[in-house]
Biopython code that builds the backbone (N, CA, C, O; Angstrom):
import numpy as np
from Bio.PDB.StructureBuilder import StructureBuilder

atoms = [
    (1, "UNK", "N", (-33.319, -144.891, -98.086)),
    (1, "UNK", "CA", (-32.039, -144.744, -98.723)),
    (1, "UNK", "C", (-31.889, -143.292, -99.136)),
    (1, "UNK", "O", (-32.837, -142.593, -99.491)),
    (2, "UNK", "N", (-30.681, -142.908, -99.067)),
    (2, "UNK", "CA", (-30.195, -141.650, -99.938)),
    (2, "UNK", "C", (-29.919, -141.270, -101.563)),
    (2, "UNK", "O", (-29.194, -142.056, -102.172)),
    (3, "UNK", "N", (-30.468, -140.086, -102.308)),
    (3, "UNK", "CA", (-29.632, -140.429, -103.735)),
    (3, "UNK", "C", (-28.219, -139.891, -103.208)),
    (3, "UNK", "O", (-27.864, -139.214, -102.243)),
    (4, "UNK", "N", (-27.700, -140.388, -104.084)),
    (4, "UNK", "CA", (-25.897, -140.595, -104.226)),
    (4, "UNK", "C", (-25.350, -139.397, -104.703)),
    (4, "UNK", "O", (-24.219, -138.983, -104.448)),
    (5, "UNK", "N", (-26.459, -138.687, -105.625)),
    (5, "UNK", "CA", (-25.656, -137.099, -105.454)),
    (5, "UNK", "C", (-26.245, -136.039, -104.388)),
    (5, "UNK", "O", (-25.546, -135.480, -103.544)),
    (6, "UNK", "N", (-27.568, -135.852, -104.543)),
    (6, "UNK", "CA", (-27.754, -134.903, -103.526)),
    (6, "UNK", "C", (-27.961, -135.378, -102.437)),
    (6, "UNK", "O", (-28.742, -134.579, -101.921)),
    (7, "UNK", "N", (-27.706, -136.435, -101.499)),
    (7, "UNK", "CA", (-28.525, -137.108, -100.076)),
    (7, "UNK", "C", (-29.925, -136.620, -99.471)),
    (7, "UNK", "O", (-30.241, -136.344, -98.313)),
    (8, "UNK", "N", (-30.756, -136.612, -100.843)),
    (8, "UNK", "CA", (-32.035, -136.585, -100.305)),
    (8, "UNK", "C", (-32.383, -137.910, -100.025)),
    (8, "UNK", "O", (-31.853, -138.936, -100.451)),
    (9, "UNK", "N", (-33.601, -137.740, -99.044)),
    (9, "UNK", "CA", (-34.368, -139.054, -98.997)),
    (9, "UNK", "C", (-34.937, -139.715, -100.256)),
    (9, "UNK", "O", (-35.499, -139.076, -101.145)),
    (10, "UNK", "N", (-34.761, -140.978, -100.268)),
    (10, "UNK", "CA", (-35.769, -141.483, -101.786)),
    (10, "UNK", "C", (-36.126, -142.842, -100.950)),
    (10, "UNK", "O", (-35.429, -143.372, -100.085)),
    (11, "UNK", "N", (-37.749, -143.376, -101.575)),
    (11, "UNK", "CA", (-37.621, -144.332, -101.280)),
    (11, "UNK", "C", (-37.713, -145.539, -102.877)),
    (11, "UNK", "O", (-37.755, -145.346, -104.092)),
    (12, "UNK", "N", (-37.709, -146.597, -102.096)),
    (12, "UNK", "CA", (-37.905, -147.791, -103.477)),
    (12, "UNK", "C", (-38.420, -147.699, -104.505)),
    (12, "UNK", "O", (-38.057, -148.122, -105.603)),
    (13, "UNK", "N", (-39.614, -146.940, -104.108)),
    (13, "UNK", "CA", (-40.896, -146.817, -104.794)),
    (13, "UNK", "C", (-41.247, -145.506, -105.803)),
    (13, "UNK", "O", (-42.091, -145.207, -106.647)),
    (14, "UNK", "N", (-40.213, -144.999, -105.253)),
    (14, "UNK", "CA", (-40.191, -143.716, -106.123)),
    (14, "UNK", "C", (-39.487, -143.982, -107.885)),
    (14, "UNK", "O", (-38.617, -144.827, -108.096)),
    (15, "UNK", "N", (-40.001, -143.196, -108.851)),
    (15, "UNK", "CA", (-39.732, -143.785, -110.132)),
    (15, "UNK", "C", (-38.824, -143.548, -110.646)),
    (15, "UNK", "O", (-38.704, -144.003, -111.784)),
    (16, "UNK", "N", (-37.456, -142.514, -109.936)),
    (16, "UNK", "CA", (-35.984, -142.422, -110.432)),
    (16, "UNK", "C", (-35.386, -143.148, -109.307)),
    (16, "UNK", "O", (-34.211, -142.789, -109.235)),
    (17, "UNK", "N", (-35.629, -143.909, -108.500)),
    (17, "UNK", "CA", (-34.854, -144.581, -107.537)),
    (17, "UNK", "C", (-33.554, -145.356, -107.786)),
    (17, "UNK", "O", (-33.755, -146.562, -107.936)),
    (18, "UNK", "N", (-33.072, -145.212, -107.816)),
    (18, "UNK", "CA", (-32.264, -144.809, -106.295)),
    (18, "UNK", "C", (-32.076, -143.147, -106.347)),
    (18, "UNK", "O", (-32.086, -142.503, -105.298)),
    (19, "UNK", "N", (-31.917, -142.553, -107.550)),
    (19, "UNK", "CA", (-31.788, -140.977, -107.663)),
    (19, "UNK", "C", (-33.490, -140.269, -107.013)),
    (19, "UNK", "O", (-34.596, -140.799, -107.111)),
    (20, "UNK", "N", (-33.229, -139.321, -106.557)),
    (20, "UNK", "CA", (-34.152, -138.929, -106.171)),
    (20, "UNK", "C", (-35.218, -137.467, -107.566)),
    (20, "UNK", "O", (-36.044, -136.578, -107.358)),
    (21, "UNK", "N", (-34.582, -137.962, -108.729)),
    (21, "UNK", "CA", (-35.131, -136.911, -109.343)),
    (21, "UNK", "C", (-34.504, -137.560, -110.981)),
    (21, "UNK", "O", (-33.638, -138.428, -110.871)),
    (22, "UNK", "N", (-34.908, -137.172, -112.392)),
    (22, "UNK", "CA", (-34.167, -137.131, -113.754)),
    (22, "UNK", "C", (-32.664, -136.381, -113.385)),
    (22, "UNK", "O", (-31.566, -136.917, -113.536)),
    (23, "UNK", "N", (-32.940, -134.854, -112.805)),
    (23, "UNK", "CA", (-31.927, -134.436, -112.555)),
    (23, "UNK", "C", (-30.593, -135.380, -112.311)),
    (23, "UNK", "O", (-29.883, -135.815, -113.218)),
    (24, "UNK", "N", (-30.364, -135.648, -110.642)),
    (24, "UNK", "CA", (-29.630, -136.734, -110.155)),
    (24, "UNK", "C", (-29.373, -137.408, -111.093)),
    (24, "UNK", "O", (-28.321, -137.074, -111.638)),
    (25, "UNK", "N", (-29.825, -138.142, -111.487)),
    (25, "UNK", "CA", (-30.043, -139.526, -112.810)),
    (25, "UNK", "C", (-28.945, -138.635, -113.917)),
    (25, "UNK", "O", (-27.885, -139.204, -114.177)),
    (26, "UNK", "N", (-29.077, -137.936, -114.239)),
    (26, "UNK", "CA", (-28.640, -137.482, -115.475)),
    (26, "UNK", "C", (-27.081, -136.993, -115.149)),
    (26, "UNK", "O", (-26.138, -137.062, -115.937)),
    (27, "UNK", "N", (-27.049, -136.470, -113.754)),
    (27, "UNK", "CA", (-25.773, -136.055, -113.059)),
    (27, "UNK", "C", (-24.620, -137.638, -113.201)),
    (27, "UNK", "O", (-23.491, -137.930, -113.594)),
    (28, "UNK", "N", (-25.617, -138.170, -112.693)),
    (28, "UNK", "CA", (-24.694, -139.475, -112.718)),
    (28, "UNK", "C", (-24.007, -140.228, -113.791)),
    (28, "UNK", "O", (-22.961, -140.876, -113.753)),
    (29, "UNK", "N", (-24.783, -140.007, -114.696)),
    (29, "UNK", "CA", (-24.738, -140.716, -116.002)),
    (29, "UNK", "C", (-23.267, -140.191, -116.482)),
    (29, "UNK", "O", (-22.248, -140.820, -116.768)),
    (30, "UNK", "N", (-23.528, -138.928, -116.461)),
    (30, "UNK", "CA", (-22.710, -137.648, -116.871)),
    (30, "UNK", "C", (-21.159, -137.682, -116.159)),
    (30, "UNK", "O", (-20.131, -137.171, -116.602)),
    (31, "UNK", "N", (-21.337, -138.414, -114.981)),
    (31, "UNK", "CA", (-20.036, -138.395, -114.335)),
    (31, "UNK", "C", (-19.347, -140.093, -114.911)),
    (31, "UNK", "O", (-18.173, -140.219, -115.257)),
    (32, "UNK", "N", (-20.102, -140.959, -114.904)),
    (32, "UNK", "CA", (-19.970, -141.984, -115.984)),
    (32, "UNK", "C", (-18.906, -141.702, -116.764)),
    (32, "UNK", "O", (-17.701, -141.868, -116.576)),
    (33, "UNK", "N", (-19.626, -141.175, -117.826)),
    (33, "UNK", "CA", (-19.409, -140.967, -119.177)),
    (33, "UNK", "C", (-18.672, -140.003, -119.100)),
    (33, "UNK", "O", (-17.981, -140.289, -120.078)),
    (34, "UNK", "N", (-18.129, -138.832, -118.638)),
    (34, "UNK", "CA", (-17.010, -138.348, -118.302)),
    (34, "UNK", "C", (-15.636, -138.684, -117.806)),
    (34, "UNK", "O", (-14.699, -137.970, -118.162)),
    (35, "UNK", "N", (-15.445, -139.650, -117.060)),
    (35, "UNK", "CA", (-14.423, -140.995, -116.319)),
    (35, "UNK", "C", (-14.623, -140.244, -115.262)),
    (35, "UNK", "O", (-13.437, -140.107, -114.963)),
    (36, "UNK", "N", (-15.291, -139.542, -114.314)),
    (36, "UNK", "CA", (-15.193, -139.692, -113.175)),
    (36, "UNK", "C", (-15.306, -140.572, -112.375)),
    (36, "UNK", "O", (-14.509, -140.694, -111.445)),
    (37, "UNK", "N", (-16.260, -141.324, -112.552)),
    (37, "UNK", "CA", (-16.194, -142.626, -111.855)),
    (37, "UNK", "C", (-15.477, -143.720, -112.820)),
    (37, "UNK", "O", (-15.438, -143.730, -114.050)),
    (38, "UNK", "N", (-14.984, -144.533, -111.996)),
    (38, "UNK", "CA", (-13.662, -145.533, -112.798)),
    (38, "UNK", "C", (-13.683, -146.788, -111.997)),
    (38, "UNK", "O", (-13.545, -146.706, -110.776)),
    (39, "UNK", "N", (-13.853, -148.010, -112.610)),
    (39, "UNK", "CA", (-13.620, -149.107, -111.661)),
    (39, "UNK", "C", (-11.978, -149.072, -111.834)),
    (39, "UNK", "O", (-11.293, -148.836, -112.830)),
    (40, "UNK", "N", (-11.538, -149.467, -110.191)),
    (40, "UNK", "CA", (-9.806, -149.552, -110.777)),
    (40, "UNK", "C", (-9.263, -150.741, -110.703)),
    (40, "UNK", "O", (-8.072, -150.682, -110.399)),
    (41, "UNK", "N", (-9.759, -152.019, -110.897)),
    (41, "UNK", "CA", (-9.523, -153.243, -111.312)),
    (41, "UNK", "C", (-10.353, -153.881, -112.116)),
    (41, "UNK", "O", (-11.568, -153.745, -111.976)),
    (42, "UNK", "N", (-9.750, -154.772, -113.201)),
    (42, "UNK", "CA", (-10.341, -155.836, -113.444)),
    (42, "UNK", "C", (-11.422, -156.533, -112.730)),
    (42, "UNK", "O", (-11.196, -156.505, -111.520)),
    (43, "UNK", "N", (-12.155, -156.946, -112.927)),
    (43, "UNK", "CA", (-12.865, -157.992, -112.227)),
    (43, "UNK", "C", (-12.747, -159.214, -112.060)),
    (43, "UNK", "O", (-13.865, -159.384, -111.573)),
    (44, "UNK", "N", (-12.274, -160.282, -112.065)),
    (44, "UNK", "CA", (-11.670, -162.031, -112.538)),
    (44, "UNK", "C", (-12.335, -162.781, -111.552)),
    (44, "UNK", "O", (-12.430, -162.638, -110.332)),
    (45, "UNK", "N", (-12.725, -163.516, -112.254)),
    (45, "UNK", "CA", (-13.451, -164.669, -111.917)),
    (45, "UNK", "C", (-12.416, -165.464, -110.620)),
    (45, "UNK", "O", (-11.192, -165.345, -110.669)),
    (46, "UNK", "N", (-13.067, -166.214, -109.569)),
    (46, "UNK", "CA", (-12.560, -166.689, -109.037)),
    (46, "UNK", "C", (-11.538, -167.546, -109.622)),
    (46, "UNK", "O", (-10.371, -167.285, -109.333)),
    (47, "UNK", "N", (-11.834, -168.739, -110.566)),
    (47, "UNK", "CA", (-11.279, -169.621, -111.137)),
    (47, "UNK", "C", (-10.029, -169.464, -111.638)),
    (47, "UNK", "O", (-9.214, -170.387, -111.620)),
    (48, "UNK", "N", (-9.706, -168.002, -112.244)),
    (48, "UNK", "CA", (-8.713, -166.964, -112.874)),
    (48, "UNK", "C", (-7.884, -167.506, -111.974)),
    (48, "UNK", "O", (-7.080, -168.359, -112.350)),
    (49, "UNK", "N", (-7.950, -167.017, -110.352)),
    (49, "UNK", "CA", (-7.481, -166.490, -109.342)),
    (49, "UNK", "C", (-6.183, -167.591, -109.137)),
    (49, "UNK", "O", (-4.998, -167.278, -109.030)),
    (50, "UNK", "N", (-6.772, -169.009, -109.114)),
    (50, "UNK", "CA", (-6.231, -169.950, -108.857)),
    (50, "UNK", "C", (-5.166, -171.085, -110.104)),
    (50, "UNK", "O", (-4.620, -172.178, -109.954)),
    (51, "UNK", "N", (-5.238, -170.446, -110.886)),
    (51, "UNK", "CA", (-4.378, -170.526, -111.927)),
    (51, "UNK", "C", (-2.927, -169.768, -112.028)),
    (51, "UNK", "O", (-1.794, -170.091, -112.386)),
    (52, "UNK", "N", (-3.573, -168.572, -111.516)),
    (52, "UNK", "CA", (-1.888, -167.581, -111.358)),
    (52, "UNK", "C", (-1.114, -168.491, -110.023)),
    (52, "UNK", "O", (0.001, -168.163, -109.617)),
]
sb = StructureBuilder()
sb.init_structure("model")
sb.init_model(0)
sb.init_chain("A")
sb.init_seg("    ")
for serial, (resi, resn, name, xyz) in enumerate(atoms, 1):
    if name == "N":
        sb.init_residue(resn, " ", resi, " ")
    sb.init_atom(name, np.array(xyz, "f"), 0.0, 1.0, " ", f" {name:<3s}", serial, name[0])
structure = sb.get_structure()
C-alpha cells in the first residue's frame, strides 16, 4: 500500500501504517482538524432510507 500523503511504500507491518512515518500521521491529522477533509453527507442508516 501507499501513505496517502507522500505515496511512499508502507507495509502493514510497519508501526505508523498506513502513514509511512509520525510525520505523514501528523500531516493528516492536521488536514482533519483544519476542514480540509470533509465528509459531504450525512451518513443514514438504511432503515432511514425507506421511511422518506
Amino acid at each position: 500500500m501507499k501513505c496517502p500523503i507522500c505515496k511512499k511504500e508502507v507495509q502493514l507491518t510497519d508501526p505508523f501504517a498506513p502513514f509511512c512515518s509520525e510525520r505523514c500521521k501528523l500531516i493528516d491529522l492536521g488536514n482533519w482538524a483544519s476542514g480540509e477533509y470533509v465528509i459531504s453527507t450525512p451518513v443514514k442508516p438504511a432503515d432511514d432510507e425507506e421511511d422518506d
